[in-house]
C-alpha positions in Angstrom: -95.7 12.3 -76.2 -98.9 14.2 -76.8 -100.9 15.5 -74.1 -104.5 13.1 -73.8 -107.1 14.2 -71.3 -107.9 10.7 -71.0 -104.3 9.6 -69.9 -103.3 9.0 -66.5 -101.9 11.8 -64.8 -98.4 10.8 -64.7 -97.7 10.2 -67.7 -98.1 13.7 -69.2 -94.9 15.1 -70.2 -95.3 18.0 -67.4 -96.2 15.8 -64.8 -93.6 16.1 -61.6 -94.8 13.1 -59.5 -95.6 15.6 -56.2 -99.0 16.3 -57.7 -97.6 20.0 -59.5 -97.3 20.1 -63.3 -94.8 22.3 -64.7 -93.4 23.1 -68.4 -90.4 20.9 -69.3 -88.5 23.5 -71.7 -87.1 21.7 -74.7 -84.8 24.2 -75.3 -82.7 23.4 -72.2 -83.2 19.2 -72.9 -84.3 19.4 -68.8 -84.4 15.1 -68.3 -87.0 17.0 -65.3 -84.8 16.1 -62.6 -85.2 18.9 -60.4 -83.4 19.7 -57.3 -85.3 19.1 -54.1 -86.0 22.1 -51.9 -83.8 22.6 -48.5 -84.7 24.1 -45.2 -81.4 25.8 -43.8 -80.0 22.5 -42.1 -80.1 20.5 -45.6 -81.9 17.6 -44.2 -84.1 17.0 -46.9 -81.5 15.5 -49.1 -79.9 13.7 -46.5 -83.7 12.0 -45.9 -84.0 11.6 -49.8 -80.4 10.2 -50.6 -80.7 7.9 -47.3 -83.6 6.4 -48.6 -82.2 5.6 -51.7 -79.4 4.2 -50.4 -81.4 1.9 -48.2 -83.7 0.7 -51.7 -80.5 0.0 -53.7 -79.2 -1.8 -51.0 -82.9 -3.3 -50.6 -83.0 -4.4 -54.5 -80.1 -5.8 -54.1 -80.7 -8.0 -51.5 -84.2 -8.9 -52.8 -82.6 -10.2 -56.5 -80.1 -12.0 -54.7 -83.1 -13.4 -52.3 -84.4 -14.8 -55.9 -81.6 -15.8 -57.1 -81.1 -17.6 -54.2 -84.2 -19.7 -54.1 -84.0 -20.1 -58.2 -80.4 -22.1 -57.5 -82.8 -24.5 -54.7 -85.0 -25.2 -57.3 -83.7 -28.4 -57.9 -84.7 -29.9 -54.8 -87.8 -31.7 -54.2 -90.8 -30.4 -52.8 -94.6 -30.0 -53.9 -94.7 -25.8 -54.5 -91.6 -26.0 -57.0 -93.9 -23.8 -59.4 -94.9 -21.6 -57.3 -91.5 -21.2 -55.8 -89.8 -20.7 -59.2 -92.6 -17.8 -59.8 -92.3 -16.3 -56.4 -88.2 -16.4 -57.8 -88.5 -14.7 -60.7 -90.9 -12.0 -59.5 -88.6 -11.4 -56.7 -86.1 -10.4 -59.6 -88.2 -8.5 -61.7 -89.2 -6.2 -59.2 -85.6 -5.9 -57.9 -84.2 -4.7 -61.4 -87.3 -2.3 -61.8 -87.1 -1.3 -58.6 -83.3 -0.8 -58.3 -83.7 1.0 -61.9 -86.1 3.6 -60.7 -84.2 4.5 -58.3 -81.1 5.1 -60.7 -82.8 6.9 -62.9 -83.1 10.1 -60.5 -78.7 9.7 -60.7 -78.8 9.1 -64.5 -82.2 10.0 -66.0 -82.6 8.0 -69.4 -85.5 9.2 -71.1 -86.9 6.1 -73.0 -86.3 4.2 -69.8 -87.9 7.0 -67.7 -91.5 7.0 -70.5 -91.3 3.5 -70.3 -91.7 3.3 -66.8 -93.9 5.6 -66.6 -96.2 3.5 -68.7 -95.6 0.3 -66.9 -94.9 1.5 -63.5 -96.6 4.9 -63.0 -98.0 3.9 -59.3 -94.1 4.3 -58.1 -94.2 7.8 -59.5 -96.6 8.7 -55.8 -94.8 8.1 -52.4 -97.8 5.8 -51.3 -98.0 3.6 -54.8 -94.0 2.9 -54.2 -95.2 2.3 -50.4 -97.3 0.3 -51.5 -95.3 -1.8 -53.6 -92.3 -2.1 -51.3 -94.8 -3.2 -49.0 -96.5 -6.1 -51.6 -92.5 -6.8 -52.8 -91.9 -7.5 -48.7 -94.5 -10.3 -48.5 -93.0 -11.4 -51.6 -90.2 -12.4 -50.2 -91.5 -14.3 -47.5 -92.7 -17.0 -50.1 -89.5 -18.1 -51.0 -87.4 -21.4 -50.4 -84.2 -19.2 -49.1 -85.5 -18.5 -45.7 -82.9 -16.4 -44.1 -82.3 -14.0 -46.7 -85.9 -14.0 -47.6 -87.1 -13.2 -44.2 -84.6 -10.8 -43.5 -85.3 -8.9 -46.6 -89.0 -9.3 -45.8 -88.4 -7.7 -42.6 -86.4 -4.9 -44.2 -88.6 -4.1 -46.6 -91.5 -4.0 -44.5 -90.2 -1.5 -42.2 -89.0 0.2 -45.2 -92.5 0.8 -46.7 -94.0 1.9 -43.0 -91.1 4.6 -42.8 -91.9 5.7 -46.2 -95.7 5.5 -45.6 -95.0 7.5 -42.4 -92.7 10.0 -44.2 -94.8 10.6 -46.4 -98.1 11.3 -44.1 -95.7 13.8 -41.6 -93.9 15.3 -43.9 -95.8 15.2 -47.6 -93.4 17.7 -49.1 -90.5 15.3 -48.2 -91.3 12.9 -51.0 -88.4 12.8 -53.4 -89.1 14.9 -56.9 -89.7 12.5 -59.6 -88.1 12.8 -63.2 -90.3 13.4 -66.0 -90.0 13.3 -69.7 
């Protein structure tokens, strides 16, 4: 992809997603997954890879929160609509979600430009706050009320934690792949 002043930032090909730009060498085919930075305890990775643990697990729980209310949908009631919307969100943000967050195991190029494109806000720790945050609310809409609510709940402190994170400790934020 060409370099166009009139892009968005993140999707130039050197872009890292902690505000640096660097030269991808196409020599080497670097996928731009670099390793994060340790103090001498390691606990930056543990912070990273805990995190992403907790979002898999969080995707998870949110597509089977839509799936979930998309089975009630046969029952009667006067927000079906919106309830089978609310549904199908729920499981479209779960896969791209869930998918964003495997891509920094196994980086897939096409996937990674494409989501870029689409999805660029997740590429800054407070556009994925953010959208954990609007993905929480979400999930409060929906006709499986347990699940939904506990996900909400989840999700909600998810987003403050990475919101917080992100304010203490900027340099924290997990190193985004780029193409």
């Amino acid at each position: 992809m060409e370099r166009s002043e009139d892009q968005a930032y993140w999707l130039h090909d050197d872009y890292r997603g902690d505000g640096t730009q660097e030269a991808v060498s196409p020599m080497t085919g670097d996928t731009g997954l670099r390793q994060p930075q340790t103090n001498e305890f390691g606990s930056k990775p543990m912070v990273i890879w805990g995190f992403r643990i907790v979002h898999f697990g969080l995707a998870t729980m949110m597509a089977a929160t839509g799936i979930l209310s998309l089975t009630e949908f046969g029952r009667v009631n006067r927000n079906q609509l919106s309830a089978f919307v609310i549904s199908f969100y729920l499981i479209l943000f779960a896969v791209v979600w869930f998918a964003f967050e495997t891509m920094f195991i196994m980086p897939i190029d096409y996937f990674i430009f494409h989501l870029k494109r689409n999805f660029g806000f997740l590429f800054h720790p407070l556009g994925k706050a953010i959208f954990i945050i609007f993905v929480a609310f979400l999930n409060f809409g929906v006709q499986e009320e347990s699940l939904g609510l506990a996900t909400g709940i989840l999700c909600l402190i998810d987003g403050a934690l990475l919101v917080l994170l992100f304010l203490k400790y900027p340099h924290y934020h997990p190193l985004t792949p780029s193409i």
